[in-house]
Every structure is written in structure tokens, then in C-alpha cells.
N, C-alpha and C positions, 0 to 999 in steps of 0.2 A: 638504558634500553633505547633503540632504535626504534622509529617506525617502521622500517621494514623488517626488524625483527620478530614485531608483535605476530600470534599465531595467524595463518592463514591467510597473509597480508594482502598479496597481490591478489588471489582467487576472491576475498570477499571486496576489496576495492572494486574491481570489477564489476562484481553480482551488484554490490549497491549503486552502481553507477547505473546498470541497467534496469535494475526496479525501479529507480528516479527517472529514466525518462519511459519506461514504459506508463507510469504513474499521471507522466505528465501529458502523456499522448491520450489516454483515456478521459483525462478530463478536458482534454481538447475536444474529443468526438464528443462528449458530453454538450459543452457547447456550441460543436457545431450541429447534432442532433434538435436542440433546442431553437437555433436559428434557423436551419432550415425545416424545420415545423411549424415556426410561424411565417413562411413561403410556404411555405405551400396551402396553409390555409388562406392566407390572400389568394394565391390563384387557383383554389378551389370555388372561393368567392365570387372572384370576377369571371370565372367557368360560367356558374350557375344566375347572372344576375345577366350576362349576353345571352343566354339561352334563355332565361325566363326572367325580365325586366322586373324589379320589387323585389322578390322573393330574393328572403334574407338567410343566411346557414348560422347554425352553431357549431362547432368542430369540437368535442369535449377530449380532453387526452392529458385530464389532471394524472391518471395514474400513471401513465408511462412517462410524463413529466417532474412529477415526485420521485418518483424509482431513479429517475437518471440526477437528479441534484444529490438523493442521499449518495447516490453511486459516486459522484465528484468527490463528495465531504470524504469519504474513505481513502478515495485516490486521492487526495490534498494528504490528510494523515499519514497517508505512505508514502508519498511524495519528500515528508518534512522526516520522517522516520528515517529515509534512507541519505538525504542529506544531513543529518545530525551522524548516523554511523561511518557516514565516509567522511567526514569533518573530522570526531573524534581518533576514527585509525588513521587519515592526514596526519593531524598534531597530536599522536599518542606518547610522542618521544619528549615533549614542552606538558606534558600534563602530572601533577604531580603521582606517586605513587599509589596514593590511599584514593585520588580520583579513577585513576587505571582500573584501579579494583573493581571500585562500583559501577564502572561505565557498562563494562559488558549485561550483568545480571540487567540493568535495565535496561540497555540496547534491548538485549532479549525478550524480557516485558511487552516493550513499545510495538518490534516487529509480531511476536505473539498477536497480540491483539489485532493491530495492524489486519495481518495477512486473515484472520477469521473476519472482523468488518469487512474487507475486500471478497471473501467468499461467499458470506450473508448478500452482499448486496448485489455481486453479480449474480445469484444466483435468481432472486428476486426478478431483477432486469431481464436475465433472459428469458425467464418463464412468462413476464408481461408481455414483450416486443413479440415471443412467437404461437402466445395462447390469445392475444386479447386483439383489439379494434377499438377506431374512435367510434366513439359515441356522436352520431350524426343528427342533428333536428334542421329541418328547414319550415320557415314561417311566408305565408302569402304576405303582400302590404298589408292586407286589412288587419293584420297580426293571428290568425287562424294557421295553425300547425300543419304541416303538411303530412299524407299518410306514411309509412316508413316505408312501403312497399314501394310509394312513385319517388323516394327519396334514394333507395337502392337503384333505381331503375335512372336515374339521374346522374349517379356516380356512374354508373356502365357508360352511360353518354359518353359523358365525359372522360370516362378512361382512367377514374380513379377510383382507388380500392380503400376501402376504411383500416384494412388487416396492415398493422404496427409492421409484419415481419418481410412486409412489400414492401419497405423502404430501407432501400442501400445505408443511408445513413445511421437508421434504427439498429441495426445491422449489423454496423459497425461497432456501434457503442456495447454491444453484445458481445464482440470478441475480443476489442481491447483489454477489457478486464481480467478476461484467463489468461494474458499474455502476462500483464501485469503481474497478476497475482503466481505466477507460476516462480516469476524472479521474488516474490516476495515468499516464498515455500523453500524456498533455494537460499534466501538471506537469513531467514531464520533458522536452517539447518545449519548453517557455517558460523552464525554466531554462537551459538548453543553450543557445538563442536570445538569451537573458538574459546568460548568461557570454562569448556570440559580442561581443554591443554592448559590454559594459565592457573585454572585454580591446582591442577598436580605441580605445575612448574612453581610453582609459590610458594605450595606446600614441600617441594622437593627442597626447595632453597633453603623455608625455615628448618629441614631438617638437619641441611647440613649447617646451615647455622649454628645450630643445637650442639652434635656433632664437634663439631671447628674449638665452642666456647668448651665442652666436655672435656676438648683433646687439650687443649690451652690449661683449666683449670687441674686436669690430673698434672701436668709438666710442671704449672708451676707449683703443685704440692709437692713433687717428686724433687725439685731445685730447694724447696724450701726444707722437705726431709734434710737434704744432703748435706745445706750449709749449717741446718743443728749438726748432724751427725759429726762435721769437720770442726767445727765450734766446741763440741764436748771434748773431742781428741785433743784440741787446742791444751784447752785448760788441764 
């Protein structure tokens, strides 16, 4: 058996190659989300410390910072998922028989899960970046809290907005995900499809295998009949 005869060869090469780099783009925005969040809290900082000398900010944005790492860990999984199945149908032709078998059922496993983690977490992310805001505190020198109403009134100053779904970046990290996962919906369906044809084709084989030994084993009872029967005439 060829590589490229294995079922659906080229369409799912394809599809895996694009769930790996959509995979990989999502968790790029993942950390460029994160890097440019801590910019922008520096020049939030330095906003508010020209404007009012001492007075120090807390910028809180644990949850849309959690959301977006679980969000990477997923795309990292699917990432490795879809380079292990384009690996696999690569060298399907050098892998033995009894390995052929069992690759698909767990390709399929892997992306299964896969592509549901990918769904849970985007789904999570976007409902943070376009429901939630950072959590803002600002402190005088003397360490005394400042009221929340002259700390919203300070971000207008300055031109900045607490809401997650006001930053292009935040944003982003939002949409990559359904890109991703749309290729991972699409690899799952072709591998599944993919393990549907080999297991009939398999089973087709051992049928005529079956079949072939049936047709062999009557012929040669039929040869063995015939040389008693010339064998008796003999005598």
C-alpha cells in the first residue's frame, strides 16, 4: 500500500496542514495578547503617574489571562494532533500493517477531543474578552485607595477603556480560535470518514481472502477426488 493510496489522501493532508498552522497562529495571538497587555499596563502607568505624580494603578486581568493560556494549551494539542496525522498519512506506506490499523481509530480519538478542548476554550475566551473589563485600583503615595468613580474619570483622561473587547489584540485572540477549530471540525470529519473506508476495505480483503482459501481448498479436494478416483481405475 501507497501513501497516496491511503483513503482521502490529499483532501486530509491538506486539512491537517491547515489546522497546524491555524493552531499555531492562535497561539501566537495568545502570546502576543499577553505581551501586549503588559504594554499597555506600563503605559497606563506612566499615563496616570504624569498626570498625577505618586499615585500608583493596579491593572487586574487574571481572567482573561488564564482563559487565553488554557486557550494556547488546546491549540498546542491540536497543533501536535495534526502534526502527528499528517506525519502518519506522510509515512503510511513504511508503517507496518497491524500499526495502519490502529493509527486511524486514535488519530480519531486525539482530534475528537482535540477539536471539543478547542471549542470549550474558545468559547470561554470569547465570552470573557467581550463580557468582562479589567479590574482597575488606583492608590495615593500615602497608600489610601483611590474612589472608583475618580479612577473611571482618569481612564477617560487618558483615553483608556478597562472593556477586554476594546483591544484589537483581545480581539484577535477571539477569532483565531474558530478559524482554527473550524479546520479541526473538518479533520475530524475526514478522519472518521477516512477510518469508515479502510475498515470496509479490510474487511472487504479478508473477505476475499476467505473466499480465494474457500475456492483453493474446494479445487484442491476436487484434484485430490479425481486422482483417488484414477488411482482406483488404475488398480
Amino acid at each position: 500500500m501507497t501513501a497516496s493510496s491511503a483513503p482521502l489522501y490529499t483532501v486530509r493532508l491538506v486539512v491537517y496542514f491547515l489546522a497546524f498552522a491555524a493552531a499555531n497562529v492562535t497561539i501566537g495571538s495568545v502570546f502576543n495578547a499577553q505581551h501586549q497587555t503588559g504594554i499597555s499596563k506600563a503605559r497606563t502607568q506612566a499615563g496616570v503617574s504624569k498626570l498625577t505624580p505618586g499615585v500608583t494603578v493596579d491593572i487586574w486581568t487574571s481572567d482573561v489571562w488564564n482563559a487565553g493560556m488554557v486557550e494556547g494549551i488546546a491549540h498546542l494539542f491540536l497543533g501536535a494532533t495534526a502534526a502527528l496525522a499528517a506525519f502518519a498519512l506522510l509515512f503510511s506506506s513504511r508503517v507496518p500493517q497491524f500499526l495502519r490499523t490502529g493509527m486511524l481509530p486514535l488519530l480519531l480519538a486525539l482530534w475528537t477531543f482535540s477539536t471539543i478542548f478547542v471549542l470549550v476554550t474558545s468559547v470561554i475566551t470569547t465570552i470573557f474578552v467581550e463580557t468582562r473589563q479589567a479590574k482597575v485600583t488606583a492608590y495615593l503615595p500615602n497608600g489610601t485607595k483611590m474612589p472608583d468613580s475618580l479612577v473611571t474619570a482618569f481612564s477617560k483622561q487618558l483615553g483608556m477603556s478597562p472593556e477586554y473587547s476594546t483591544f484589537g489584540y483581545l480581539k484577535f485572540m477571539t477569532i483565531a480560535p474558530w478559524i482554527a477549530l473550524l479546520f479541526a471540525v473538518l479533520s475530524t470529519i475526514l478522519t472518521f470518514v477516512a477510518y469508515r473506508r479502510s475498515a470496509t476495505t479490510t474487511a472487504d480483503a479478508e473477505l476475499a481472502e476467505r473466499k480465494a482459501a474457500a475456492a483453493a481448498q474446494e479445487v484442491y479436494g476436487q484434484s485430490a477426488e479425481a486422482i483417488n478416483i484414477d488411482e482406483k481405475r488404475s488398480v
